[in-house]
C-alpha positions in Angstrom: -20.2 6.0 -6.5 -17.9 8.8 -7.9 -14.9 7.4 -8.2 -12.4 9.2 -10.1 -13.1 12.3 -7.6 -9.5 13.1 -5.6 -10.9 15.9 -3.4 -14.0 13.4 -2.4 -11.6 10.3 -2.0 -9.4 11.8 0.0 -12.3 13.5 2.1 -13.8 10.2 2.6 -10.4 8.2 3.6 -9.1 10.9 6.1 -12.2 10.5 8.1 -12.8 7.2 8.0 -8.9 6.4 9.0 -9.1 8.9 12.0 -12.3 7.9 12.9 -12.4 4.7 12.6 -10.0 2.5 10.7 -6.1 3.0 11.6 -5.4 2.0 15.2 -5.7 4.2 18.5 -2.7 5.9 19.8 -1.7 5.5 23.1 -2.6 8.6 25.5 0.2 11.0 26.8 -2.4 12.8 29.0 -1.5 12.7 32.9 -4.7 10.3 34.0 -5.3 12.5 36.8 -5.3 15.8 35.2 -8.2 14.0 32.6 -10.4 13.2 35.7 -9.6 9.2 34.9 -9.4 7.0 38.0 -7.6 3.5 35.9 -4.1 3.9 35.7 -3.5 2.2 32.6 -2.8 4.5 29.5 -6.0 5.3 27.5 -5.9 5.4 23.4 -6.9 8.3 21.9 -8.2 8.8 17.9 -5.5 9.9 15.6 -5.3 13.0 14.3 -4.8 13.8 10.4 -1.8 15.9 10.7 -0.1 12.3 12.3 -1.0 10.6 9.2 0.1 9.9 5.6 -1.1 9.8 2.9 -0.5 8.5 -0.8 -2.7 8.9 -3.2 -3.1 7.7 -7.4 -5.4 6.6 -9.9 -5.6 2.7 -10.8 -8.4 0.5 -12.0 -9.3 -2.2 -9.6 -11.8 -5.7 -11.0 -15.3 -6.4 -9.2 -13.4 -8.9 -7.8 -10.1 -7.0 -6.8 -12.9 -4.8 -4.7 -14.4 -7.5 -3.0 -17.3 -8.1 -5.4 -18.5 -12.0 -5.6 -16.7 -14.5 -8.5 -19.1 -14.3 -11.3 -20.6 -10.4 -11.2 -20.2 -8.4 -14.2 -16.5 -8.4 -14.3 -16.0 -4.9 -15.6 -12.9 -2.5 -14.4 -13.1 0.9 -12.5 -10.8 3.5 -12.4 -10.3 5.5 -9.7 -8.5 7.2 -7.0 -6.5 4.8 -4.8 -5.7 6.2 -1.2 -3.7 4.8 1.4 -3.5 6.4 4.8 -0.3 5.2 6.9 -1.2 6.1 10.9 1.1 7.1 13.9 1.1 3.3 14.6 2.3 1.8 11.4 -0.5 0.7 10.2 -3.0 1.6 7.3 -6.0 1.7 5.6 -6.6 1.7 2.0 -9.6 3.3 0.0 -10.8 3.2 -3.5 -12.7 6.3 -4.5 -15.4 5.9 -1.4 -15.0 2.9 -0.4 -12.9 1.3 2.2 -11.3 -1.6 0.8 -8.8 -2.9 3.4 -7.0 -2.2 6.4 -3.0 -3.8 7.0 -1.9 -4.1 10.8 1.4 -4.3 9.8 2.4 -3.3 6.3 5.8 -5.1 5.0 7.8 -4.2 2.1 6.1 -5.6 -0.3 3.1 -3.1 0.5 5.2 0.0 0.4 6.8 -1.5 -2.8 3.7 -1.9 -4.7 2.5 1.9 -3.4 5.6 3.2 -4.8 4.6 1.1 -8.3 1.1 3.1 -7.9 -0.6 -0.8 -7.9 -1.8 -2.6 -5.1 -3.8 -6.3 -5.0 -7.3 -6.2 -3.9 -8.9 -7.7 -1.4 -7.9 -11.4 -1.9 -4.5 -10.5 -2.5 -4.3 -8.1 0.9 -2.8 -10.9 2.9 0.2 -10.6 1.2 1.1 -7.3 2.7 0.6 -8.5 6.3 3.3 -8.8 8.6 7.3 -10.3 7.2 7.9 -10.4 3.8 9.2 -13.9 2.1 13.2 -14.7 2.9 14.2 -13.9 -0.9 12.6 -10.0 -0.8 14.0 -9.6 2.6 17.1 -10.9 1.0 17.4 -8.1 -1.8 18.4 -4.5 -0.8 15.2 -2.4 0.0 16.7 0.6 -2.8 17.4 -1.8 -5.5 13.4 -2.9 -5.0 12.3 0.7 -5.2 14.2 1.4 -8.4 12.5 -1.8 -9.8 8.7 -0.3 -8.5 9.7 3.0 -10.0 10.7 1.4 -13.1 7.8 -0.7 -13.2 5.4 2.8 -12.9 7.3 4.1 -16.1 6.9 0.8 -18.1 2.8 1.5 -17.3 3.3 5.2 -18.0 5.3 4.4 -21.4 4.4 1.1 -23.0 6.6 2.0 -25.6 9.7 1.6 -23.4 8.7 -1.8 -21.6 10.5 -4.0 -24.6 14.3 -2.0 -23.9 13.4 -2.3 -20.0 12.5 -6.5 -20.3 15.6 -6.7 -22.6 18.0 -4.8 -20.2 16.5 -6.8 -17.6 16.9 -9.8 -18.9 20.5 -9.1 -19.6 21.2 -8.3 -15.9 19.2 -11.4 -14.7 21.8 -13.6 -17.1 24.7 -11.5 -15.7 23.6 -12.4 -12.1 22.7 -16.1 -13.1 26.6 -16.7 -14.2 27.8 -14.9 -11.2 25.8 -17.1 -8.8 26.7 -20.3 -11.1 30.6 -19.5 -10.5 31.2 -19.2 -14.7 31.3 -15.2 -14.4 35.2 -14.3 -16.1 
């Protein structure tokens, strides 16, 4: 399995998404003028040019992919594609492989795309449906700032002590404000 391949991973999730794992799309066609004699709408494939499409290199565990408890335990870097359809939902690949699909992708999901790190396959149910009252809570650009942050801390380990420290300072600001001793 070639993993590390963009041009094949990306091959491989397009036509597996439109083909087969996003979610039909309702029909716009007149039924009469396709021949069809029902007279509820029909779903129809979707088409690539509907879709998109994120793509970056992570390593995923045996067991992030699916793999049983107790294989060999080794990590695999590769290309990570998601592919978002007309319907909101999507379907993520890793290299080849199709890993898992999400009905209906919450924040968390598009927060950990931006961060360029999703769970695997036991953690997918996280990104299904609402997200937990304390990230709905917390304003959806202040999040993305955190997941961007959080790709530069992996990008530059050097910078991730200054980032925790600054952190941490704003996180003991926020405590005293909450706490009523802020002057």
């Amino acid at each position: 399995m070639n993993l590390c391949n963009p041009l094949l991973s990306l091959s491989f999730a397009m036509t597996h998404s439109v083909e087969v794992g996003l979610k039909g799309v309702p029909n716009d066609e007149d039924p009469e003028s396709s021949g069809a004699t029902h007279q509820r709408p029909r779903q129809r494939r979707p088409t690539p040019d509907e879709c998109d499409v994120v793509m970056f290199s992570q390593c995923w565990s045996d067991e992030e992919m699916g793999f049983k408890k107790g294989t060999t335990g080794r990590f695999h870097e590769g290309q990570t594609v998601i592919v978002m359809g007309p319907q909101g939902d999507a379907c993520v690949y890793f290299g080849t492989e199709y890993v898992y699909g999400i009905k209906h992708p919450n924040r968390r999901f598009f927060l950990d795309v931006a961060a360029q790190r999703l769970e695997g396959v036991r953690g997918a149910a996280a990104y299904e449906g609402r997200d937990d009252e304390i990230t709905e809570s917390v304003e959806y650009r202040f999040e993305a700032e955190l997941s961007r942050l959080e790709v530069v801390a992996r990008r530059e380990p050097g910078k991730t002590p200054a980032i925790a420290k600054l952190l941490a300072l704003y996180a003991e600001r926020f405590s005293r404000i909450s706490d009523g001793s802020w002057a």
